[in-house]
VOMI-978424 format. One line per field, with one value per residue (C-alpha): residue in one letter; residue number from 1; x, y, z. Coordinates in steps of 0.1 Angstrom, whole numbers, plus 2048, in hexadecimal, padded with zeros to 3 digits. Last residue first. Example, Ala and Ser with C-alpha at 12.3 -4.5 7.8 and 13.67 -1.06 7.14 Angstrom:
REM residues 2
aa s,a
i 2,1
east 889,87B
north 7F5,7D3
up 847,84E
***
This chain:
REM residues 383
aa x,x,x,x,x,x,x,x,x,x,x,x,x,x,x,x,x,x,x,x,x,x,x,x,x,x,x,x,x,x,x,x,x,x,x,x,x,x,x,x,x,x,x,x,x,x,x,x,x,x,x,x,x,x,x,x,x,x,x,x,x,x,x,x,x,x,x,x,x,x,x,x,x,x,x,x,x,x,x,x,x,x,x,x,x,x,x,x,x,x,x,x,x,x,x,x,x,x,x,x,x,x,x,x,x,x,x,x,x,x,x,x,x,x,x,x,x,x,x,x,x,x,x,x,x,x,x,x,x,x,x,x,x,x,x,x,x,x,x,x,x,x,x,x,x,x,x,x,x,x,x,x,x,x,x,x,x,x,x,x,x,x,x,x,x,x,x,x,x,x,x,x,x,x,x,x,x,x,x,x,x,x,x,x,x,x,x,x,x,x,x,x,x,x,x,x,x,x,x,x,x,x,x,x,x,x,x,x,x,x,x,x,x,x,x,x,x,x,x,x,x,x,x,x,x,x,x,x,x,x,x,x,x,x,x,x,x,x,x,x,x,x,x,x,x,x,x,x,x,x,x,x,x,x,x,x,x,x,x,x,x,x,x,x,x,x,x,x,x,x,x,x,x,x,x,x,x,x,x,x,x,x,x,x,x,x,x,x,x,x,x,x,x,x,x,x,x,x,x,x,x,x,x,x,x,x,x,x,x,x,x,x,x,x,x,x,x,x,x,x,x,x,x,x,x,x,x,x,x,x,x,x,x,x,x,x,x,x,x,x,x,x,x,x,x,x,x,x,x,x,x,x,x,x,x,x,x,x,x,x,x,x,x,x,x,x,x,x,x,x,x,x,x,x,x,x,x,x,x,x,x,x,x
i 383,382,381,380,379,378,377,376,375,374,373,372,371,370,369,368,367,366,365,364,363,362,361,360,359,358,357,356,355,354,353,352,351,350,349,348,347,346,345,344,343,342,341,340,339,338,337,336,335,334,333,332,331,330,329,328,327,326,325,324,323,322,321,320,319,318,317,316,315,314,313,312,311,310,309,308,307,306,305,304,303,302,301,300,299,298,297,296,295,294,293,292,291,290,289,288,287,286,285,284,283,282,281,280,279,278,277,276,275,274,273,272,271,270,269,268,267,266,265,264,263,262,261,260,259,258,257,256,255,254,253,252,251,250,249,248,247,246,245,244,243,242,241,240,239,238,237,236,235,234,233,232,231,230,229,228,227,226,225,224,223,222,221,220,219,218,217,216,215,214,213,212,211,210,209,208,207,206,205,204,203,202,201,200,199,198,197,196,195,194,193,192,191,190,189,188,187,186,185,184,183,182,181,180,179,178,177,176,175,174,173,172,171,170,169,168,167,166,165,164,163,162,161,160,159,158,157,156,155,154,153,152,151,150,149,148,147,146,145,144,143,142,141,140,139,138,137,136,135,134,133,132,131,130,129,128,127,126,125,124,123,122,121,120,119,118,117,116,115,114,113,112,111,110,109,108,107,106,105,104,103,102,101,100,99,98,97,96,95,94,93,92,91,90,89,88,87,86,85,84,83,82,81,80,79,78,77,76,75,74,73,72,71,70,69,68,67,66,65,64,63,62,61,60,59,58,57,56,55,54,53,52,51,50,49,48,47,46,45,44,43,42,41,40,39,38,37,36,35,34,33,32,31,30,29,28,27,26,25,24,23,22,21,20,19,18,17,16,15,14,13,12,11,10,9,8,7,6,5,4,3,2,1
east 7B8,7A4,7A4,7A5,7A8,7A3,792,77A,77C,764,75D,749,732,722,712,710,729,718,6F7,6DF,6C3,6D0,6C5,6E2,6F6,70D,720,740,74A,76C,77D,79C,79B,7B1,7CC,7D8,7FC,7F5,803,7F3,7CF,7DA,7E1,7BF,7AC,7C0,7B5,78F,78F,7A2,789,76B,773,77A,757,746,73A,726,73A,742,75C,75D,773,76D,77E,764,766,746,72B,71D,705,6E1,6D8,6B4,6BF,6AD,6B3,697,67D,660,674,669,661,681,679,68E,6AA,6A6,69C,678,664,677,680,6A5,6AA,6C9,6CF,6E6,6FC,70E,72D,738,75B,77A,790,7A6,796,770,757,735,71D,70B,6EF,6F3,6D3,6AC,68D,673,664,642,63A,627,62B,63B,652,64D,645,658,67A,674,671,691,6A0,69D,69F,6C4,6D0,6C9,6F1,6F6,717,730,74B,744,72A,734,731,70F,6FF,6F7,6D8,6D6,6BB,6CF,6D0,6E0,6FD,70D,72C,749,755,77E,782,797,7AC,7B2,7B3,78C,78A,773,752,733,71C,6F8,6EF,6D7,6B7,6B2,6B3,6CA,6F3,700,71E,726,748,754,751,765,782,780,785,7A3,7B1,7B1,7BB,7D7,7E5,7EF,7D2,7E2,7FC,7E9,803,7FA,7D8,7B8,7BB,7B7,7CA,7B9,7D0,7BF,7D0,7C6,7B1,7AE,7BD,7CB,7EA,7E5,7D3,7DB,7C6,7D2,7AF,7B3,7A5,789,775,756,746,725,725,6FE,6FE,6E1,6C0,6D1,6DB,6D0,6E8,6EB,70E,70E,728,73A,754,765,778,794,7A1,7C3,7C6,7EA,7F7,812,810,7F5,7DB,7BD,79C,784,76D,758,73E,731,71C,71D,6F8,714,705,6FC,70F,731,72A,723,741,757,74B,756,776,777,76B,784,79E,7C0,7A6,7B2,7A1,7A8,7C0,7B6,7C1,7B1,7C6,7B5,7B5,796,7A6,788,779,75B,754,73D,735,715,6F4,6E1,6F7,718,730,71B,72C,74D,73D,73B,75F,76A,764,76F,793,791,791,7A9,7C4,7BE,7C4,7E2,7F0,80D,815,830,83C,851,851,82F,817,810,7F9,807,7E7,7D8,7CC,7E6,7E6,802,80E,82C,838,834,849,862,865,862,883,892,88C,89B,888,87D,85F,83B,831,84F,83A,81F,82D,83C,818,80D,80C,80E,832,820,815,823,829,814,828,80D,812,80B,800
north 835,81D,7F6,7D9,7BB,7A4,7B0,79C,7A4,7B5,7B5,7CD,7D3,7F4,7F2,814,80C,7EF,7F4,7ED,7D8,7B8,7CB,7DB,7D8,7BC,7B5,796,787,77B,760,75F,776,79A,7A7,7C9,7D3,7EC,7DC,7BA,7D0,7D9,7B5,7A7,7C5,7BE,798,79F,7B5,797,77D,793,79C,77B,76A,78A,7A4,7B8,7DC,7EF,7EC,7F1,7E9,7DF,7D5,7CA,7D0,7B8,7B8,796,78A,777,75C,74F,72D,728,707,6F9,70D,718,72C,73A,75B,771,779,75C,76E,78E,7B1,7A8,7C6,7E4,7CB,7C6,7A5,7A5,78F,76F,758,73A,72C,73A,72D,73D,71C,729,74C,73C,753,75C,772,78A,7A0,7C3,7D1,7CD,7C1,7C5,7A9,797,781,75D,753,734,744,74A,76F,788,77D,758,75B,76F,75D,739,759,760,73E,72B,72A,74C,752,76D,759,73D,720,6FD,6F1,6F9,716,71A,72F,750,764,782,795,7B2,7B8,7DD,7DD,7F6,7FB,805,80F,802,80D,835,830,830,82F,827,828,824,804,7FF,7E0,7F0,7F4,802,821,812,81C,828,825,841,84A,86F,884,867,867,88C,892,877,888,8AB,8A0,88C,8A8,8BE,8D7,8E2,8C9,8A5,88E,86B,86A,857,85C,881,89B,8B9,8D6,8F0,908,924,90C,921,91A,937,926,926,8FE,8EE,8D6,8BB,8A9,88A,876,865,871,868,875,86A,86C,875,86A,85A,866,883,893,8B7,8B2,8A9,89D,88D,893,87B,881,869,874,872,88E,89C,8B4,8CC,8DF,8CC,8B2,897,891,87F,885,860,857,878,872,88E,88C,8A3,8B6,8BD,8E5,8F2,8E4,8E0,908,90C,8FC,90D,92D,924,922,942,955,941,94E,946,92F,90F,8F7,8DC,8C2,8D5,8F5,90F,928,939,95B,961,948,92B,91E,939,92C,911,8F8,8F9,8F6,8F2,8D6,8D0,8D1,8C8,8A7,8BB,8CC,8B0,89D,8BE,8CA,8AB,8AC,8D2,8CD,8AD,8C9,8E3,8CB,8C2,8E0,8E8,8C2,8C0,896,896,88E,898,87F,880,86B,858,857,838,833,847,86B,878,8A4,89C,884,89B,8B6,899,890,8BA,8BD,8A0,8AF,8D2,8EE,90C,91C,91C,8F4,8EE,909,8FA,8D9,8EA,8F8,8D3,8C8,8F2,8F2,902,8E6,8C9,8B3,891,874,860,839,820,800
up 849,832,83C,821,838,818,7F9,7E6,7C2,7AA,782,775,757,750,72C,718,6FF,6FA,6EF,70D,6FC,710,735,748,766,762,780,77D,79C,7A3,7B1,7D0,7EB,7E4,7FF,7ED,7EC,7D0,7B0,7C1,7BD,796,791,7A0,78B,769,76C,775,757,742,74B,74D,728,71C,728,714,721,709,70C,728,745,76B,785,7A7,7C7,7E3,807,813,82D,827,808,816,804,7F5,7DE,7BC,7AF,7BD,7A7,7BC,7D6,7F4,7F7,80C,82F,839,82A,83C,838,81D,824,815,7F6,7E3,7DA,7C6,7AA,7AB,78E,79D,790,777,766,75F,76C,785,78E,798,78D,7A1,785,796,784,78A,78F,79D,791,7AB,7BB,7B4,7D2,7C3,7EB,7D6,7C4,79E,7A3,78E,7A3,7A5,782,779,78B,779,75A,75F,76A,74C,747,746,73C,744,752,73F,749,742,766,765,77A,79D,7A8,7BD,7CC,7DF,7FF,808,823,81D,807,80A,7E9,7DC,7BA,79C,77E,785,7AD,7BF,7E2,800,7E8,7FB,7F7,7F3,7DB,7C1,7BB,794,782,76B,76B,74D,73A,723,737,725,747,75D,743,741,766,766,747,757,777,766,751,770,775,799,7A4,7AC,79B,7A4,79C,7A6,7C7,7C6,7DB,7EC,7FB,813,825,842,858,87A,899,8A5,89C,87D,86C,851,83F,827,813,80D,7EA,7D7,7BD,7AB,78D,77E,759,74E,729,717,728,738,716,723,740,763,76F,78C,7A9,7C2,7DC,7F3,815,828,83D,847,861,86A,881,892,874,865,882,871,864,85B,83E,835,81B,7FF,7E7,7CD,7B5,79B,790,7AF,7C9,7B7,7AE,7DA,7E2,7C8,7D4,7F5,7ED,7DD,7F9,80D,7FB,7E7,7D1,7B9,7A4,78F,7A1,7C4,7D4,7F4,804,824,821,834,84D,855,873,86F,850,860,843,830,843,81F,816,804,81C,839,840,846,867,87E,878,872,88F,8A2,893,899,8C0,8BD,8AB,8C5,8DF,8D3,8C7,8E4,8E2,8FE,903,8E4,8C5,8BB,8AD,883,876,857,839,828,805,7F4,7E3,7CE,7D2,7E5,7C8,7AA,7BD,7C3,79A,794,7A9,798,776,781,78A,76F,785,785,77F,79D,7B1,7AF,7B7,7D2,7DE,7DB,7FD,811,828,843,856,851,831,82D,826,813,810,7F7,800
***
């Protein structure tokens, strides 16, 4: 895993790469401006060397604060501007403000015209006078094309905060995930942003399995997955990764009715394909069950057919990435292979198999078809 020294307070994360875009520096010195400004799944508290920690308690007070406050970002309460310098210095991959004014600005344009989301995962110590937080950002884009291209964008990153010693935040540095150069408008912001902007696959307006994305890099994210519950069926040996086997419409019956309480459910999205690694093979296929009055498995009709099986899916941390197109057995093959080598690049514990997600019904064209192929993670914990 990689691992983000975090400057202290006062030296300002990716005011030297700033400053290396501004000035003629050598290569090396742009090479080490570069690595200053690169986000990583975990951050290094800071503790003070010795016994006397004049900030401390200044430092826990604004942990809480913005442990309460940051949630508001992007609501009608807002945040409290109060525990801001007017002059505070605000800078991100694509944006940058030397005021508050400005900074809030930005807050209230994301507002307005992206509709964000905003979640909070944890805010640690960094330096002397410094917070760190973690958090995951998403935004939809709402345009006069809606029906065929909405791109949702979703970001994942820390946010370095330093504080003055009369214990207001007076710097602001975000750093993305997804990138490894996060100086001001450096080419990877912009092709990261324009990646997400130019993806035509789209999601249906269909239940879904809650989760909440811990992290997402430039080849994979990170998912938090809630328990839900799922009618599944195995399939014949024979069945490729992205075959069906019979098993899409055994389910789909026992969905639309064919259970024995004859219970019509509502249709709901990705279907689940189980594949082993070794041989490539499916073997079970499963879709959601997603009702307000069915919370448990036993709650679940009873089956007609006795090859469907009610289950209920654990809490999981779940690797995913996506891809469009008419799966075929070949693509979740080599999608699921690029995943489990781009998770060993990063020191990540993975279970063995795969499951491949298909979102869409079969008149979908395929550039518009979210498939996704997901691996169990092991231990996976975000600091």
């Amino acid at each position: 895993m990689r691992v983000l020294s975090v400057p202290t307070a006062g030296v300002g994360v990716c005011s030297v790469a700033q400053r290396a875009s501004r000035t003629h520096t050598s290569s090396a010195q742009r090479v080490r401006a570069r690595h200053v400004c690169r986000a990583t799944s975990a951050l290094v508290p800071w503790t003070p060397g010795s016994s006397s920690d004049p900030h401390g308690a200044l430092l826990e007070e604004l942990s809480a604060f913005l442990k309460q406050d940051l949630p508001h970002l992007f609501d009608d309460q807002g945040i409290d501007q109060t525990r801001y310098e007017p002059t505070m210095e605000f800078t991100d991959p694509l944006t940058r403000y030397d005021n508050l004014s400005g900074y809030l600005f930005n807050i209230q344009m994301l507002r307005r015209v992206f509709s964000p989301s905003f979640t909070l995962h944890s805010v640690l110590r960094t330096g002397p006078l410094q917070l760190s937080t973690r958090w995951t950002m998403g935004m939809r884009v709402t345009t006069p094309l809606s029906f065929a291209w909405s791109p949702e964008l979703l970001f994942t990153g820390v946010s370095i905060m330093d504080v003055n010693p009369s214990g207001k935040f007076c710097r602001h540095v975000d750093l993305w995930d997804s990138i490894d150069n996060n100086a001001y408008l450096s080419g990877e912001a912009v092709a990261d942003l324009l990646k997400q902007l130019t993806a035509l696959q789209r999601t249906p307006e269909l239940a879904t399995p809650a989760f909440v994305t811990l992290l997402r890099r430039a080849d994979y994210a990170v998912r938090r997955y809630d328990a839900f519950l799922v009618a599944r069926t195995q399939l014949p040996a024979s069945t490729g990764a992205a075959g069906d086997g019979g098993g899409f419409g055994t389910l789909a019956r026992y969905l639309f009715g064919g259970n024995q309480q004859r219970v019509s459910m509502s249709m709901t999205t990705p279907v689940l394909n189980r594949v082993s690694d070794d041989s490539g093979r499916s073997t079970e296929m499963a879709f959601p069950v997603i009702e307000r009055n069915m919370g448990s498995q036993s709650e679940l009709p009873l089956p007609i057919e006795r090859t469907v099986e009610r289950a209920g899916v654990p809490a999981r941390v779940l690797a995913v990435a996506c891809f469009s197109g008419v799966a075929s057995d070949a693509d979740a093959q080599r999608e699921a292979g690029k995943l489990r080598r781009a998770l060993e690049r990063d020191g990540l514990r993975t279970c063995s198999g795969y499951e491949l997600a298909r979102y869409n019904d079969p008149t979908t064209l395929g550039p518009f078809r979210r498939n996704e192929v997901l691996i169990e993670l092991k231990d996976f914990t975000l600091v």
